[in-house]
C-alpha positions, -999 to 999 in steps of 0.1 A, spaced: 41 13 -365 59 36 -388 79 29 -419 109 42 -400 102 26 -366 102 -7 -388 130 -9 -404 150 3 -371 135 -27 -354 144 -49 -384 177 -34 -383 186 -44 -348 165 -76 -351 191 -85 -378 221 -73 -353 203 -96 -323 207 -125 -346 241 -119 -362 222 -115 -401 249 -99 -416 231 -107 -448 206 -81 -439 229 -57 -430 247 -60 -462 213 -62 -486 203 -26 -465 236 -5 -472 234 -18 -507 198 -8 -508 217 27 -498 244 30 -517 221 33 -547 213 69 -537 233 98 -548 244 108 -514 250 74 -497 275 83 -478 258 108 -454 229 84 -454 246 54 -441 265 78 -417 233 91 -405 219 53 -404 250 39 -386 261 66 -362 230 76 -343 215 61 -313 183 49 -321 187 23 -291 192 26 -254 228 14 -256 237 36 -286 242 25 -321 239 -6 -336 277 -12 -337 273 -1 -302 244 -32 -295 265 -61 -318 299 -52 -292 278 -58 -263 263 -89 -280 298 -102 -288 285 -103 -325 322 -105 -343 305 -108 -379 284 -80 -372 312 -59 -354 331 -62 -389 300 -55 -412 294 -22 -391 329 -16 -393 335 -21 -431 306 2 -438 314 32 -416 298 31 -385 318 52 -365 335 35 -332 343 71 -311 304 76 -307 292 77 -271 262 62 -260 235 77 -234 258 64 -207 289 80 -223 299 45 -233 316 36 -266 312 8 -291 347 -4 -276 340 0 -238 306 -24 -242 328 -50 -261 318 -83 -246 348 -108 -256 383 -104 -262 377 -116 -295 350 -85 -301 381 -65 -286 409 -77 -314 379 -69 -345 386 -32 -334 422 -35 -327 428 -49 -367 411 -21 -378 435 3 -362 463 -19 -376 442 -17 -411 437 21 -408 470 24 -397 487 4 -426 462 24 -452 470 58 -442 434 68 -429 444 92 -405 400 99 -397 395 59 -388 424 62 -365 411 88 -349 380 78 -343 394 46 -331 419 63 -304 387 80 -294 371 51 -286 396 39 -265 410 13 -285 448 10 -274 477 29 -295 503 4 -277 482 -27 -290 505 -60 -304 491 -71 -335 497 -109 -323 522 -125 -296 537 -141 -324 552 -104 -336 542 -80 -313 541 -52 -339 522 -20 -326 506 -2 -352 533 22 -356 550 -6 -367 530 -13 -392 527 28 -401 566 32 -402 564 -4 -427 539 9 -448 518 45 -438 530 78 -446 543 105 -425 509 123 -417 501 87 -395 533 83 -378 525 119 -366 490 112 -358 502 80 -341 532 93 -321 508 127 -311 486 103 -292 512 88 -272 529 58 -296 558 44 -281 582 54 -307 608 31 -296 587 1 -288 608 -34 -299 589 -63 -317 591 -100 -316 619 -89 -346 642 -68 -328 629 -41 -344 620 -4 -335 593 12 -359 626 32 -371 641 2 -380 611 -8 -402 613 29 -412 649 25 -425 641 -10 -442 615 2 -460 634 33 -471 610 63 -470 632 90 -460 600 115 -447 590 88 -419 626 81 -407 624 121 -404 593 122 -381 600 94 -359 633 109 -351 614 144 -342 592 124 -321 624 107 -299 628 78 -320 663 67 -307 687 60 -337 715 38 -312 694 15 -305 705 -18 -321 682 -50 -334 678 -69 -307 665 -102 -322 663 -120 -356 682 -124 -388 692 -90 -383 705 -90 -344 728 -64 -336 728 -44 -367 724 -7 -361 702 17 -378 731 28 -403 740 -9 -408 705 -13 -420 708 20 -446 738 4 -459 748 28 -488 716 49 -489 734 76 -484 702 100 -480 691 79 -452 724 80 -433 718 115 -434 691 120 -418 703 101 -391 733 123 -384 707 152 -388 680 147 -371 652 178 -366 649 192 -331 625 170 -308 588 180 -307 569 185 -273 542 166 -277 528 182 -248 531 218 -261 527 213 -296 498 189 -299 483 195 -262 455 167 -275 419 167 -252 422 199 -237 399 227 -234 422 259 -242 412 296 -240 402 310 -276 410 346 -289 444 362 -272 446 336 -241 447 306 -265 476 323 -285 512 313 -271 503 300 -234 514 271 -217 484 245 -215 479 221 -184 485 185 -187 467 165 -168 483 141 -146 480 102 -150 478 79 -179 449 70 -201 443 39 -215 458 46 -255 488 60 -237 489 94 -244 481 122 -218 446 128 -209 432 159 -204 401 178 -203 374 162 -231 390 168 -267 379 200 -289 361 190 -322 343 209 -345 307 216 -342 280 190 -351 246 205 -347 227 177 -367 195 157 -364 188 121 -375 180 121 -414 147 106 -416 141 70 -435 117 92 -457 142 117 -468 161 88 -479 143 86 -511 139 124 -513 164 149 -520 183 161 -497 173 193 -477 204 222 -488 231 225 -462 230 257 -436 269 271 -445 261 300 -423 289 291 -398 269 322 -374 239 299 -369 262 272 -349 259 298 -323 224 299 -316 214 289 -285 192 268 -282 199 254 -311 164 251 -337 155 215 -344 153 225 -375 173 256 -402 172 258 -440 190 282 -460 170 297 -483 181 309 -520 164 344 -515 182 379 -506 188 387 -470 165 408 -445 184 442 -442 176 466 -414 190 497 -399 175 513 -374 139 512 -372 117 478 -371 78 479 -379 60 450 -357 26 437 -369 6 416 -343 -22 399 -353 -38 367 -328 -60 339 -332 -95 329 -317 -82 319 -284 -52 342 -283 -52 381 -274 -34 404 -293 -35 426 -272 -13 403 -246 6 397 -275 16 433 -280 22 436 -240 49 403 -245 66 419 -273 67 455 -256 80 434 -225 111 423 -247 118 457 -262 147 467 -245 168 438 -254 163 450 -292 168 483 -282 203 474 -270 211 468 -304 204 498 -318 168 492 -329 133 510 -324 105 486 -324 73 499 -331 44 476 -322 10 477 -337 -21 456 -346 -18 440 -384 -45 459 -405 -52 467 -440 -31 503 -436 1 480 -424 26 494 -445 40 463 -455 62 474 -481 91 482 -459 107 453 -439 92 445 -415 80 415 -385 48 400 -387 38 379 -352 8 357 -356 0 332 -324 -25 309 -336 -26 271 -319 -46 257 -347 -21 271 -374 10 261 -353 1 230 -331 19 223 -300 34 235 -267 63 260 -275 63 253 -314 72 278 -333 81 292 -372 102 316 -383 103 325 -421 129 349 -430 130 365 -464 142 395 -481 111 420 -467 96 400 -438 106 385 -408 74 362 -404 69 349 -365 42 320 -363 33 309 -327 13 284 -306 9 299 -279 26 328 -254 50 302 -240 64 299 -280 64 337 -283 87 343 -258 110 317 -274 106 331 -307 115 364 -297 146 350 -282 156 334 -316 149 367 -332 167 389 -310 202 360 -313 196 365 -353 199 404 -349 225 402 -326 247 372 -344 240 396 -378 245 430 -364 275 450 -387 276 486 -377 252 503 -384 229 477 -403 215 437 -393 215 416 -426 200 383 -414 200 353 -447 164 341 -456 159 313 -437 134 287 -427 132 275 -389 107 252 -371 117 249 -338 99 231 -306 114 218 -272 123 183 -262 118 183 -225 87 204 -217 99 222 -186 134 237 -185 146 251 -155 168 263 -127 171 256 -93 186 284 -68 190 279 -31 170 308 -10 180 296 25 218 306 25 246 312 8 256 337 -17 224 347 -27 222 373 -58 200 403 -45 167 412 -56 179 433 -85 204 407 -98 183 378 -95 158 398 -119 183 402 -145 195 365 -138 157 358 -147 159 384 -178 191 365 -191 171 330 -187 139 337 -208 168 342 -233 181 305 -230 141 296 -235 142 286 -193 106 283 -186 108 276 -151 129 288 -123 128 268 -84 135 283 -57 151 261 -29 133 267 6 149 250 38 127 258 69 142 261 107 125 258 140 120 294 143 85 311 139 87 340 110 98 349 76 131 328 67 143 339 34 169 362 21 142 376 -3 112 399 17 77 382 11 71 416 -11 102 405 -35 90 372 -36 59 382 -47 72 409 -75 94 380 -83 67 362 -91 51 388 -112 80 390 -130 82 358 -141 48 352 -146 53 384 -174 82 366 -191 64 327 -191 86 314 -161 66 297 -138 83 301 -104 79 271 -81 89 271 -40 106 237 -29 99 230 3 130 216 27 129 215 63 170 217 88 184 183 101 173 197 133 135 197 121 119 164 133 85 146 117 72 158 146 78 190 151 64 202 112 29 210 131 51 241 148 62 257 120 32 250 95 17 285 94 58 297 89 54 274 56 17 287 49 26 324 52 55 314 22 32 296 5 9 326 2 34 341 -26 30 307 -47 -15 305 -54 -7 299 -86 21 274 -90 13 243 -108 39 228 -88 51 223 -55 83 204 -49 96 187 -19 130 184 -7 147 151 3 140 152 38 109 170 38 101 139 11 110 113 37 87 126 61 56 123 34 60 93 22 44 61 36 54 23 30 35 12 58 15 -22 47 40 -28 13 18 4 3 37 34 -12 14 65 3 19 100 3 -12 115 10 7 125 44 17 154 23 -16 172 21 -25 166 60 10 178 66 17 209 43 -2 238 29 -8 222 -5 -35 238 -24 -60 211 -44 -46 220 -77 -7 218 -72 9 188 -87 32 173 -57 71 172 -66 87 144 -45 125 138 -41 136 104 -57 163 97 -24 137 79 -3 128 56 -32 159 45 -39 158 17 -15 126 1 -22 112 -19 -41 102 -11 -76 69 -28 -75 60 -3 -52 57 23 -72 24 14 -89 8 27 -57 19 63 -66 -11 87 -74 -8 97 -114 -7 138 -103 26 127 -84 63 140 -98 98 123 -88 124 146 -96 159 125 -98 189 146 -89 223 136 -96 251 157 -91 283 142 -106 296 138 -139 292 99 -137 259 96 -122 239 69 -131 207 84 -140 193 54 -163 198 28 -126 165 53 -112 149 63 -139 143 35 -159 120 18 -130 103 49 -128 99 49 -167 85 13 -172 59 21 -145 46 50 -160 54 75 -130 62 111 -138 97 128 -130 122 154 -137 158 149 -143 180 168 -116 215 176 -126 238 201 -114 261 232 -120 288 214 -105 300 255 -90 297 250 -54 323 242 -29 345 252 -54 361 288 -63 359 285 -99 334 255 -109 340 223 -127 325 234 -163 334 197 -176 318 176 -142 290 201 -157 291 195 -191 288 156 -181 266 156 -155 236 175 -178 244 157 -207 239 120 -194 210 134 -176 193 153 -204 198 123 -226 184 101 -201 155 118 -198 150 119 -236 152 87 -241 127 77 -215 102 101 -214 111 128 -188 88 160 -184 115 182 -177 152 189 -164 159 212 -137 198 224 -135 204 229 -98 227 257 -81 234 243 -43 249 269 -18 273 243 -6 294 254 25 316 284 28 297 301 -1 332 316 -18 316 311 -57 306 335 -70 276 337 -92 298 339 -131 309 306 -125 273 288 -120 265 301 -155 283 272 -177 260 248 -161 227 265 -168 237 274 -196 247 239 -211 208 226 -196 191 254 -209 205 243 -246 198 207 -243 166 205 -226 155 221 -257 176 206 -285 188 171 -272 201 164 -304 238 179 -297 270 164 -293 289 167 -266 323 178 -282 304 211 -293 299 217 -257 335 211 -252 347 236 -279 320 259 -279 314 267 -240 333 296 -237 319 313 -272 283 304 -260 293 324 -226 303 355 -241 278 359 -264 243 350 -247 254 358 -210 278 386 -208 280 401 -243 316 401 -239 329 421 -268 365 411 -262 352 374 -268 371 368 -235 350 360 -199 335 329 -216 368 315 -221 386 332 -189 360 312 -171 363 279 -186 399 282 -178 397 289 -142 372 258 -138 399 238 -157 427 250 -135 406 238 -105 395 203 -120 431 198 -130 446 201 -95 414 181 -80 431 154 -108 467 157 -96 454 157 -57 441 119 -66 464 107 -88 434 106 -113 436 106 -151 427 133 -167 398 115 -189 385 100 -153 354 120 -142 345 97 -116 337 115 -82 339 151 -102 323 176 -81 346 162 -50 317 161 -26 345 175 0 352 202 -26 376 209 -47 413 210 -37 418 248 -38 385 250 -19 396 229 11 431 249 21 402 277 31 387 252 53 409 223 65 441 231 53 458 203 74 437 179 62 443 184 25 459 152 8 489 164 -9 506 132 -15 505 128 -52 507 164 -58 539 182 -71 553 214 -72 561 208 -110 518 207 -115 512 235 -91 531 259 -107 523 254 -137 484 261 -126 496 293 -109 510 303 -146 479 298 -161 456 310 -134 479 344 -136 473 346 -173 438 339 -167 438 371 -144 459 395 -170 428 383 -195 401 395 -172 414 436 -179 407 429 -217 368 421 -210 346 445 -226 314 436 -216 276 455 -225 254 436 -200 248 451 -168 271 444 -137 297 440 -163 325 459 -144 314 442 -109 317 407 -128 348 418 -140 358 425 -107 340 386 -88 364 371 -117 399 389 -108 391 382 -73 387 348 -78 416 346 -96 434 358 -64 419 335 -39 430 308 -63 465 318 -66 466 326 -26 448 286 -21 478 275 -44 507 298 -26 493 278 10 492 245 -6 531 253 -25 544 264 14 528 232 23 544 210 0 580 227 8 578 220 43 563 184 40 586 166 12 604 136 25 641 142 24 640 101 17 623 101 -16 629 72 -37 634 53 -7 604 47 13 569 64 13 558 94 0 574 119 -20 557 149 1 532 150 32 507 175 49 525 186 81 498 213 90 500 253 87 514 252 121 546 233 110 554 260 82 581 286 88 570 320 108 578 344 81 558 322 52 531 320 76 537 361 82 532 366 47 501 344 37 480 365 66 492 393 53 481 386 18 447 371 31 443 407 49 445 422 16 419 401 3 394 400 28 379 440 25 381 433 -13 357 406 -3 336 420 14 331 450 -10 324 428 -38 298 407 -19 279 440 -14 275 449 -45 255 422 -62 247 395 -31 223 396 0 243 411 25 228 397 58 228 361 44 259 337 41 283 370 41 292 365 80 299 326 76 320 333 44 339 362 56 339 336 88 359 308 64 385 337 56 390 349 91 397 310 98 426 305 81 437 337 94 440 327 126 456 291 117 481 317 103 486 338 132 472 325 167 452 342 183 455 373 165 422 395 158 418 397 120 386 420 122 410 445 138 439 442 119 410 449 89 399 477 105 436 496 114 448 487 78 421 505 69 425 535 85 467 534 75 455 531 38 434 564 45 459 581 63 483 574 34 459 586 9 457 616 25 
C-alpha cells in the first residue's frame, strides 16, 4: 500500500471512530507548510471515498465532533459527492443538521460572505431559527452584527427580510438598535418594511423611529429609503444566462417553485472554472508545481490531466510549420506521416502549411518547428501522451497511434486558442496527458429518425476525433423483413468504416431487433443480420440491444448463460459480446459470477437522477466488465435539456471512475416524432467526450462554460454566439417542463420527461397536455427569451461547414418553439376557470377543438408556413427517405386538429404555387 493510500485510510479510519485528535495532529502536521491552506483544501475537499469527502462520510456517520473539526478547518460543505449529494443532504441526525446551521449563524455574524455561500449551496436553510427560545434567522444576527456586503448576500438568496423573532423584532429593528446606518440602507432596498411595529418584549409597540430616537441620520434613512431591488433581475442567482450580446440587458427566466434555502431556484448556478487535480501526499513536502495563469488553457477540451507553465519564451509561428516524424521499433513512421497528413486540413484552416517529413540529420531544426516521436517504451500506456512546448520546438511524444490522434487534437486547440492575425504564439508549456475511461464514445440510432446523411455524419465523425471520441456505435434495430434495413447503403457503411478506422474510431454495430420480432422468429431474419454484419470483420465489439439481450440470455437452472448468443447471431470468435444491463436488473447478484470474463454490460441511464451506483456497484464487486450508458438528453424534445445532460453524464462518468468502468458511451435516441435537430444533441457529447477523458472536473464549469466550449470546438462560431443560443433554447424548454409540474427549479428528478418535453407534446397530443400549474405570466416570459434567442441566431458567424444550414435548423427551431408556445397560450385562454380562488384549478386543457375558429384559423396558417421550411431544411443535411414522412406526418397532425378534415399537403402545394405566382 502506498504512502498516500495509507494515510487516506488512516484519515477516514480516524472519521469512522470520531478521533478528532487525529484529525487535529494531521492539519497541524499541515499547517507547518508554507502553502497550508491549498493543502488542507486539497486534503479536505476531494472525494477520496465513495460518498465524497470526509466531512461528507462524518455527516452520514452522525459524527458531531468530527462534523465541527472538518468544519473549523475548511472543509468545504457545497461539495457534491458522486451521487450529487452534499455534506448537508447525507446528515444523519438533527443534531449533525444544527452543527451546519451554527456555522451559517457563525459566518453570518463574522462577515464571511465565501462560508455563507458555500453553506447556502449545500442546502443549509437561509430561513433557519437559531433556537425556539429566539427564533433569530441569521439575518438577524447579520443586521445585529455583519456588514452590509452579508445582509446583501443573505437577502439575494431569498432571506426573509421581514421575518419577526421571539423579540418582536425584524432584522431592521436589530439594524436600527445597533445603529449602523449602511445595513438599515440595504434592508430597506431589499423590502424591509419600516411600519412594522415590535411585536413582543420590553420594546412592544415601539416603531422603527421610536427605536432611532434622536439619531437623526437614522430617521433619515427611513424617510428615504433607495428604490427596491428585483432580486429576480438583479441577482438572477443559479441560472445559466447567454454570454456575449444575449447575456447583456435580457430578461432571465425564473424558475417556478421554491427551493429549500428559500430563494428561487433555477438552472445549476454559474461559478468560475476549477480544472484541478488532487494534490498528491508527496507534493506535500515538495514545492509546489507554478500555477497555469493562462486563463486560454481553461478552454481546452479535453482538459490535460496535467499543464505547467513554463518560464521560457513562447513558440511563435506564422505561416509555415516544419513536421519531423520519427517512430519506434514497433511503430511505423511511415503510418505516422499518413495520420498526421490525415489531420492536415484542420491546420490548414488556420492559416498554416504543414510540411511532413522523416526526422534526419539534414532536419533543419533551427527554425520552429514539431517533432512527433511514437515510441511505447518511451511513453508507456494506452493514449498517453507529452507535449513539450518551448520557444523553437513543439515536441509530440506518443505511445501509440491511438495517442497521436489525441495529441494532434491538443495541438491543433493550442493553435487555434493562440491564433492573433496573422501569427500563433503558444506559451512554453509542459503537458502529460492520458484518458480515464479507455473507450469514449457515441451512440447514434441507424434505424429511424432524423438521421444526418452520409456526408454529415463524416464530418460529425471529423468533429469527434477532435473531442478525443475513440469510438462511435451505431444503433441497429432489425424488422421482420428480408433485405438491407438501414438509412446508410452497405457501401457507406463500409466507407464509414474506413473512415473511422483512419482517424482511431473503432466503429461498433449494436444489434436490436422490433417489438414485433419474437425469440422465435430471429432464425428468419439471421442472414438479414449476417449480410450487416459483413461491414463490421473487424470490430472488437459487438453490442446487444435490450431486447435482443433478453432473448440471449439464459437463467435456466439458477445459471446465468449466454452462450445462446453465438448459436443465435453471426458473432465472429474474436468479438467481445456487449450485453444490455435491463434484463439483469431483476436478478439476483450472485448470479453474475456465471458470466464468461470476455462478456461486457453496458448500463444505460438516461435521466439526470439516475442511479447508476444501485447497478454498477454489483457488477463492480463481482469483477464483470461494463460501460456506463448515459444520454444526450435531445430527443423528444425541440431544443434538448443541456442540464438533464450535464447531470446525467456526470453522475455516470463519475460512477464509472470510481468503480472501474472500461468506458462511457453518450447515447443519441431517435425518440418519436424526430423534430430535433442534430445542433442540439451536441452539448451532450460534448460534455462525455470531456469527462471520459478528464474525470477530474467540476460540474459548475460545465455549467458556466457549455456554451463557450460549443462555439469554439464544434461550430467555430466567431460571434461566440450558437454555443450560448443553444444552451438557452434547452433552458427555455426545461424551464416550462418545470412550470408544467409545479417542479422547483433545482429538482432534476424525471428530466428528460420520458413523454417529452412540454413544447414537444402540443405537436403530438395537444389535448392531453397538463397545463394546470402553468401560467401565462411563465409562458410569455419564455416567448421573450425564445424570440431573443432567435434575433441572436443572425449574429452567428460560423467557419465550420454547414454553418449557414445550422444557422438555419436553429431559427427554425426557434419558430416551432414559439408556435408550441402560441398553442399552449390559446389553450390556457380558453381553459382558465372563471372561479379562481374559489375551487379547483386556476386553468384547464379543454382541447384544440374548444378554442375559438379564428385562433384556430391562424395557428394552421402559421404551421403552413412552417411546414415547406421543414421540409427544405431536412433535405439538406438528413436522410431523406427515413423518419422525414413520419415527422412531416407529426406536423400535418396538428394541422388537421386545427382544421378538420382539411388537406394540408394541398394547401402546401397551392401556397406554393401563389408564392411563385407573386414572385413573378
Amino acid at each position: 500500500m502506498t504512502e498516500k493510500s495509507e494515510i487516506i485510510q488512516q484519515l477516514h479510519i480516524a472519521v469512522e471512530n470520531d478521533r478528532t485528535d487525529i484529525l487535529r495532529a494531521f492539519i497541524s502536521t499541515i499547517e507547518q507548510n508554507d502553502d497550508h491552506h491549498q493543502l488542507i483544501s486539497n486534503v479536505l475537499n476531494n472525494c477520496y471515498h465513495d460518498d465524497g469527502t470526509l466531512l461528507h462520510v462524518a455527516s452520514k456517520l452522525g459524527k458531531i465532533d468530527v462534523v465541527r473539526t472538518l468544519l473549523s478547518s475548511g472543509s468545504d460543505p457545497g461539495i457534491h459527492n458522486s451521487y450529487g449529494k452534499t455534506a448537508v443532504d447525507l446528515a444523519a441526525t438533527h443534531n449533525i443538521t444544527k452543527v451546519f446551521n451554527e456555522e451559517l449563524l457563525q459566518a453570518a455574524a463574522q462577515s464571511n460572505v465565501g462560508r455563507i455561500c458555500q453553506l447556502l449551496a449545500a442546502g443549509v436553510d437561509v430561513n433557519l431559527y437559531d433556537s425556539e427560545e429566539s427564533k433569530s434567522t441569521p439575518l438577524h444576527w447579520a443586521a445585529s452584527f455583519a456588514n452590509r456586503d452579508i445582509i446583501q448576500c443573505l437577502c439575494a438568496r431569498g432571506a426573509d427580510v421581514n421575518q419577526i423573532n421571539s423579540q418582536g423584532y425584524t432584522p431592521l429593528h436589530d439594524a436600527i438598535k445597533r445603529g449602523d446606518v449602511e445595513v438599515i440602507t440595504e434592508l430597506l432596498a431589499y423590502g424591509a418594511d419600516s411600519s412594522v411595529n415590535v411585536k413582543a418584549g420590553k420594546d412592544e409597540g415601539k416603531s422603527c423611529k421610536d427605536l432611532a430616537g434622536t439619531r437623526k441620520e437614522i430617521i433619515h434613512a427611513l424617510d428615504n429609503p433607495p428604490p427596491l431591488i428585483n432580486i429576480e433581475e438583479e441577482f438572477d442567482l443559479g441560472k445559466l444566462s447567454l454570454k456575449s450580446d444575449i447575456g447583456a440587458g435580457t430578461e432571465t427566466i425564473e424558475m417556478n417553485g421554491t427551493a429549500a434555502n428559500g430563494s428561487e431556484p433555477g438552472s445549476p448556478e454559474l461559478k468560475t472554472p476549477v480544472f484541478m487535480k488532487t494534490v498528491s501526499f508527496d507534493d506535500m513536502i515538495q514545492p509546489p508545481h507554478p500555477v497555469v495563469t493562462e486563463e486560454k488553457l481553461s478552454l481546452l477540451w479535453p482538459q490535460p490531466q496535467s499543464m505547467l507553465q513554463q518560464e521560457t519564451k513562447p513558440f511563435v509561428i506564422r505561416h509555415h510549420l516544419p513536421v519531423y516524424v520519427s517512430g519506434g521499433p514497433a511503430e511505423n513512421s511511415i503510418q505516422v506521416m499518413k495520420i498526421l497528413k490525415m489531420r492536415k486540413p484542420s491546420f490548414t484552416s488556420l492559416g498554416l502549411d504543414l510540411s511532413i517529413n522523416l526526422l534526419s540529420s539534414l532536419s533543419d531544426t533551427r527554425v520552429p518547428h514539431l517533432q512527433c516521436h511514437v515510441n511505447n517504451r518511451l511513453c508507456p500506456g494506452h493514449g498517453l501522451y507529452k507535449l513539450t512546448i518551448s520557444q523553437g520546438q513543439i515536441k509530440m511524444l506518443c505511445s501509440d497511434y491511438s495517442s497521436l490522434h489525441c495529441a494532434i487534437s491538443t495541438v491543433y486547440q493550442l493553435m487555434s486558442l493562440y491564433k492573433d492575425n496573422e501569427e500563433i504564439i503558444i506559451p512554453g508549456l509542459l503537458i502529460d496527458d492520458w484518458p480515464d475511461l479507455h473507450y469514449r464514445g457515441v451512440l447514434f440510432d441507424a434505424s429511424q429518425g432524423r438521421l444526418p446523411n452520409f456526408e454529415t455524419l463524416k464530418r460529425v465523425i471529423d468533429t469527434l476525433v477532435g473531442l478525443k471520441i475513440n469510438m462511435v456505435q451505431l444503433f441497429c434495430r432489425f424488422l421482420k423483413t428480408q433485405g438491407w434495413q438501414l438509412g446508410y447503403s452497405k457501401s457507406e457503411i463500409m466507407d464509414l468504416v474506413d473512415h473511422c478506422t483512419d482517424l482511431g474510431i473503432q466503429l461498433v454495430p449494436v444489434l436490436e431487433v422490433a417489438p414485433q420480432v419474437q425469440f422465435d422468429e430471429l432464425d428468419d431474419i439471421y442472414s438479414t443480420i449476417e449480410d450487416f454484419m459483413t461491414c463490421f470483420t473487424d470490430s472488437q465489439f459487438v453490442s446487444l440491444g435490450p431486447r435482443l439481450s433478453s432473448f440471449v440470455i439464459d437463467t435456466e437452472n439458477n445459471v446465468l448463460d449466454v452462450t445462446d448468443a453465438v448459436k443465435l447471431l453471426p458473432l465472429h470468435h474474436n468479438q467481445i459480446l456487449n450485453i444490455c444491463g435491463y434484463p439483469l436488473h431483476g436478478m439476483d447478484s450472485e448470479l453474475l459470477i456465471h458470466l464468461p470474463p470476455d462478456v461486457v454490460i453496458s448500463e444505460y441511464g438516461i435521466q439526470a437522477d439516475y442511479d447508476f451506483q444501485r447497478f454498477c456497484s454489483p457488477l463492480s464487486s463481482h469483477g464483470i466488465s461494463y460501460i456506463m450508458c448515459p444520454g444526450t438528453s435531445a430527443w423528444n424534445s425541440l431544443a434538448g435539456c443541456p442540464e438533464a445532460a450535464i447531470n446525467n453524464i456526470f453522475s455516470a462518468v463519475k460512477c464509472g471512475d470510481a468503480h472501474g468502468a472500461l468506458g462511457a458511451i453518450v447515447c443519441n435516441w431517435s425518440g418519436k416524432g424526430h423534430l430535433t435537430h442534430l445542433p442540439f444533441a451536441w452539448p451532450g457529447i460534448l460534455v462525455l467526450a470531456g469527462l471520459a477523458w478528464n474525470s477530474d472536473c467540476h460540474q459548475d464549469y460545465l455549467y458556466g462554460n457549455l456554451g463557450e466550449l460549443l462555439n469554439r470546438h464544434i461550430f467555430k462560431d466567431t460571434s461566440n454566439t450558437i454555443g450560448h443560443v443553444i444552451v438557452e433554447l434547452g433552458r427555455a424548454e426545461t424551464y416550462l417542463i418545470r412550470c408544467c409540474r409545479g417542479q422547483a427549479g433545482g429538482d432534476s428528478h424525471k428530466l428528460p420527461d420520458e413523454h417529452g418535453s412540454t413544447l414537444f407534446q402540443f405537436f403530438f397530443n395537444p389535448d392531453a397536455v397538463p397545463i394546470e400549474h402553468l401560467t401565462p405570466e411563465a409562458l410569455q416570459r419564455s416567448v421573450r427569451h425564445l424570440k431573443k434567442c432567435q434575433q441572436e441566431v443572425l449574429k452567428i458567424n460560423m467557419t465550420c461547414e454547414d454553418g449557414e444550414q445550422i444557422k438555419k435548423e436553429l431559427s427554425l427551431t426557434c419558430d416551432l418553439m414559439i408556435f408550441s408556445a402560441r398553442i399552449c397560450k390559446s389553450l390556457l385562454l380558453a381553459g382558465k376557470n372563471p372561479m379562481v380562488g374559489h375551487a379547483g384549478y386556476a386553468v384547464v386543457n379543454l382541447g384544440v377543438s374548444n378554442l375559438p375558429a379564428t385562433v384556430k384559423t391562424d395557428l394552421a396558417n402559421r404551421l403552413l408556413e412552417l411546414m415547406e421550411p421543414y421540409k427544405e431544411v431536412w433535405h439538406k443535411r438528413y436522410v431523406v427517405n427515413v423518419g422525414l414522412t413520419e415527422s412531416v406526418g407529426r406536423l400535418q397532425n396538428v394541422f388537421k386538429l386545427l382544421v378538420p378534415g382539411s388537406d394540408s399537403e394541398g394547401l402546401m402545394t397551392q401556397q406554393s404555387h401563389d408564392d411563385q405566382v407573386q414572385h413573378v
